[in-house]
C-alpha positions in Angstrom: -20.6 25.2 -7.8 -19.0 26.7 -11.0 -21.3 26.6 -13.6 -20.3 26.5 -17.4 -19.7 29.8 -18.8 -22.4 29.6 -21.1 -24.9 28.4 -18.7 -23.4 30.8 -15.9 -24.7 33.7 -18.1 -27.9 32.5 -18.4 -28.2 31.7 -15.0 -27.1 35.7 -14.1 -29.5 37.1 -16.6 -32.7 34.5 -15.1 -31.7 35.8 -11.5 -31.7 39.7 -12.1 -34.8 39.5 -14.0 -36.6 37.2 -11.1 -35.2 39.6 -8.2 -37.2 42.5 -9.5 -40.6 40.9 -9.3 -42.3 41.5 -5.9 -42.9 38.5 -3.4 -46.7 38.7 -4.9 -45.7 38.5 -8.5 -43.0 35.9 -8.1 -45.7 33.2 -6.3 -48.1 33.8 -9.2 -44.7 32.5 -11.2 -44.1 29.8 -9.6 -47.7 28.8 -9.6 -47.6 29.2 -13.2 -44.5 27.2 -13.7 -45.7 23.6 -14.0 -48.5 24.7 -16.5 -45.2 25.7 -18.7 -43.3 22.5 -19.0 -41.7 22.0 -15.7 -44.6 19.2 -14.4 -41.8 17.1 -13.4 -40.9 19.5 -10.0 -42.9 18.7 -7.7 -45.0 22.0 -7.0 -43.9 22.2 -3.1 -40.7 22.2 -4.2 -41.6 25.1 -6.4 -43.0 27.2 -4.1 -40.7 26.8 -0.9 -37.9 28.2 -3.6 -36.6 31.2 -3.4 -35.0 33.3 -6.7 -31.1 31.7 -6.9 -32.1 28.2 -5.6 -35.3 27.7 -8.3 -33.0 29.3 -11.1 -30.4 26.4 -10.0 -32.8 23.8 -9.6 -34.3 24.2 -13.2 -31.3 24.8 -14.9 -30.1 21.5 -13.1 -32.9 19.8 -14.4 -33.3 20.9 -17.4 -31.7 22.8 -20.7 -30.7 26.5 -20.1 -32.5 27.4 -24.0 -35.7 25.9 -22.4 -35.5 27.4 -18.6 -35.3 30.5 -20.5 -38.4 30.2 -22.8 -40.5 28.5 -20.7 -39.5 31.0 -17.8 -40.5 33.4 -20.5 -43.5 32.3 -21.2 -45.0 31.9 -17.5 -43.9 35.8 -17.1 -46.2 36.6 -20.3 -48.9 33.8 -18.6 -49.3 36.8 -15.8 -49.0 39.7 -17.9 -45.4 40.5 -17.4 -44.9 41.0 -20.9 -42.2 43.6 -20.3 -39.8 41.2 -18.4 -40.7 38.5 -20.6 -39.1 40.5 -23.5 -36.2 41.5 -21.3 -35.5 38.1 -20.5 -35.0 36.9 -23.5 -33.2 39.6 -25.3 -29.8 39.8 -22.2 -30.2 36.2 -22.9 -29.6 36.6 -26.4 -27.0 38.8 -26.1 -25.0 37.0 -23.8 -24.7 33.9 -26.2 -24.2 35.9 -28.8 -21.3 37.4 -26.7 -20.4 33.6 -26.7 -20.2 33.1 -29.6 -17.9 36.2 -30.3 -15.4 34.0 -28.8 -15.9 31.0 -31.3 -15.8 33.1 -33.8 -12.5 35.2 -32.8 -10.2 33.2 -35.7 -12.3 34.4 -38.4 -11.4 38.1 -37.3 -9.4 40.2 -39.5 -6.9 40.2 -37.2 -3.2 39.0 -37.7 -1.9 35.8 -36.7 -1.5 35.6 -32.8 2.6 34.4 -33.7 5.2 36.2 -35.2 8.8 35.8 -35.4 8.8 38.4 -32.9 6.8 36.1 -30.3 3.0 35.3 -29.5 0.9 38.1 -29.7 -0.1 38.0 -25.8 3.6 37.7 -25.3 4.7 41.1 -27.2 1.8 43.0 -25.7 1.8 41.8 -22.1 2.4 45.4 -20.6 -0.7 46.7 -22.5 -3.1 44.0 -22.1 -2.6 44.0 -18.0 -3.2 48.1 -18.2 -5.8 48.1 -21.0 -8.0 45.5 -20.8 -11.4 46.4 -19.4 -12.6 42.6 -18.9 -10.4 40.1 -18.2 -11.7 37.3 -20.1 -12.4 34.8 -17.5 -15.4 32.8 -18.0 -14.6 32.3 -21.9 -11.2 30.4 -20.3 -12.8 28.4 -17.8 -12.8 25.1 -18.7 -10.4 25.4 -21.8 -7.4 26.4 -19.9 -8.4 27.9 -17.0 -9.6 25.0 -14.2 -11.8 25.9 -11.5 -9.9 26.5 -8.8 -7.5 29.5 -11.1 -11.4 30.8 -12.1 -12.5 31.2 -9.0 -8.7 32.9 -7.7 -8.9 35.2 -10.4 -12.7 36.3 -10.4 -11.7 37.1 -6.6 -9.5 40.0 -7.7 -10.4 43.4 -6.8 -9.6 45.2 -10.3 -9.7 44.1 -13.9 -5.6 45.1 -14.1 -5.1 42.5 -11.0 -7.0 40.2 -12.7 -4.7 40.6 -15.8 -1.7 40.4 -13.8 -2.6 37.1 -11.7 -3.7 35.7 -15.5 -0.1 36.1 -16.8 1.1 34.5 -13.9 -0.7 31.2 -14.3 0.5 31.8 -18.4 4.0 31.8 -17.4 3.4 28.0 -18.0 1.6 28.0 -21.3 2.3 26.7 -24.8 1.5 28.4 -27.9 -1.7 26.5 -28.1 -3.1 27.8 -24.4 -2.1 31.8 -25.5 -4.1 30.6 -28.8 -6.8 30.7 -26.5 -6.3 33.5 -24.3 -5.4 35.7 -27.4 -9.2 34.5 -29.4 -10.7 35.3 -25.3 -9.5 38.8 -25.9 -10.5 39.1 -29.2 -14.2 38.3 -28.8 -14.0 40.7 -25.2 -11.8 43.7 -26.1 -12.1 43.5 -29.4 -11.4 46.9 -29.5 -7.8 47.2 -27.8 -6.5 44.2 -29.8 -7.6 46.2 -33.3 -5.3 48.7 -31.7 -2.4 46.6 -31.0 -2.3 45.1 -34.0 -2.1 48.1 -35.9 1.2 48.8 -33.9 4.8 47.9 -34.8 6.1 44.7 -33.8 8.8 44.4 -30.9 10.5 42.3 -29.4 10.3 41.9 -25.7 13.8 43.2 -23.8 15.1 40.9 -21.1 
């Protein structure tokens, strides 16, 4: 099932952090579990988990801020202070990489339109043979739909990815490439600085 971006990070950074305890050390977590606010799963259901299928079940159950700091604080509960801190800092930075992308229209960069054409338009070429991350997950669910996620995740290479994105925005209006362009923004920040600085051309047909 796709998850929400958002959640889908969490849910990543909860996983890696659980898969490097040892079968030992991840019982004595999921004993400590219900002590740290998750009394509603049943504890059999707890224990019979293993790492993917508990993460899913508590972030199905409940908030992905509190399945983080409760998780949290059941790793300090058996001295696993270190992960604890881990935890909650690739957790941190992967909403604030969120938030990047909320944030993209109060950039210093231009305005995405120009009488030469959108922005994504003008700098197609580049983007497909620059881009490092193709910004997926922060256009699922605004103009990417599940089914186009998943296609395009399946791609081998970041520069396939790109190309099989431009494809499905053959179709767009300015308002979609509004969105791909602030996507880029918050993940590449770096190559659209660069663009921008360039001189504007028209695409030849």
């Amino acid at each position: 099932m796709l998850l929400p971006p958002a959640v889908g990070r969490v849910r990543d950074c909860l996983v890696s952090t659980l898969e490097t305890l040892p079968s030992y050390e991840f019982k004595n977590f999921k004993d400590k579990l219900r002590k740290e606010g998750f009394s509603n799963t049943p504890g059999r259901v707890l224990q019979a988990a293993e790492v993917e299928n508990l993460t899913d079940h508590l972030l199905s159950k409940y908030g992905k801020d509190f399945v983080v700091e409760r998780t949290a604080a059941a790793l300090e509960a058996i001295d696993l202070k270190r992960h604890a801190v881990a935890l909650r800092a690739h957790t941190t930075d992967s909403k604030k990489r969120g938030e990047r992308y909320g944030k993209a229209r109060g950039c210093t960069f231009h305005a995405p339109l120009s009488p030469g054409g959108h922005f994504v338009d003008r700098h197609k070429k580049e983007l497909i043979e620059q881009v490092t991350e193709a910004p997926l997950k922060e256009l699922c669910g605004c103009v990417l739909d599940e089914e186009q996620y998943e296609a395009l995740a399946n791609c081998a290479t970041e520069k396939m990815k790109m190309e099989a994105l431009y494809q499905i925005a053959q179709a767009w209006e300015t308002q979609q490439k509004n969105h791909l362009y602030r996507a880029l923004a918050a993940t590449n920040s770096h190559i659209i600085e660069a663009l921008e600085g360039k001189p504007k051309r028209s695409q030849k047909r």
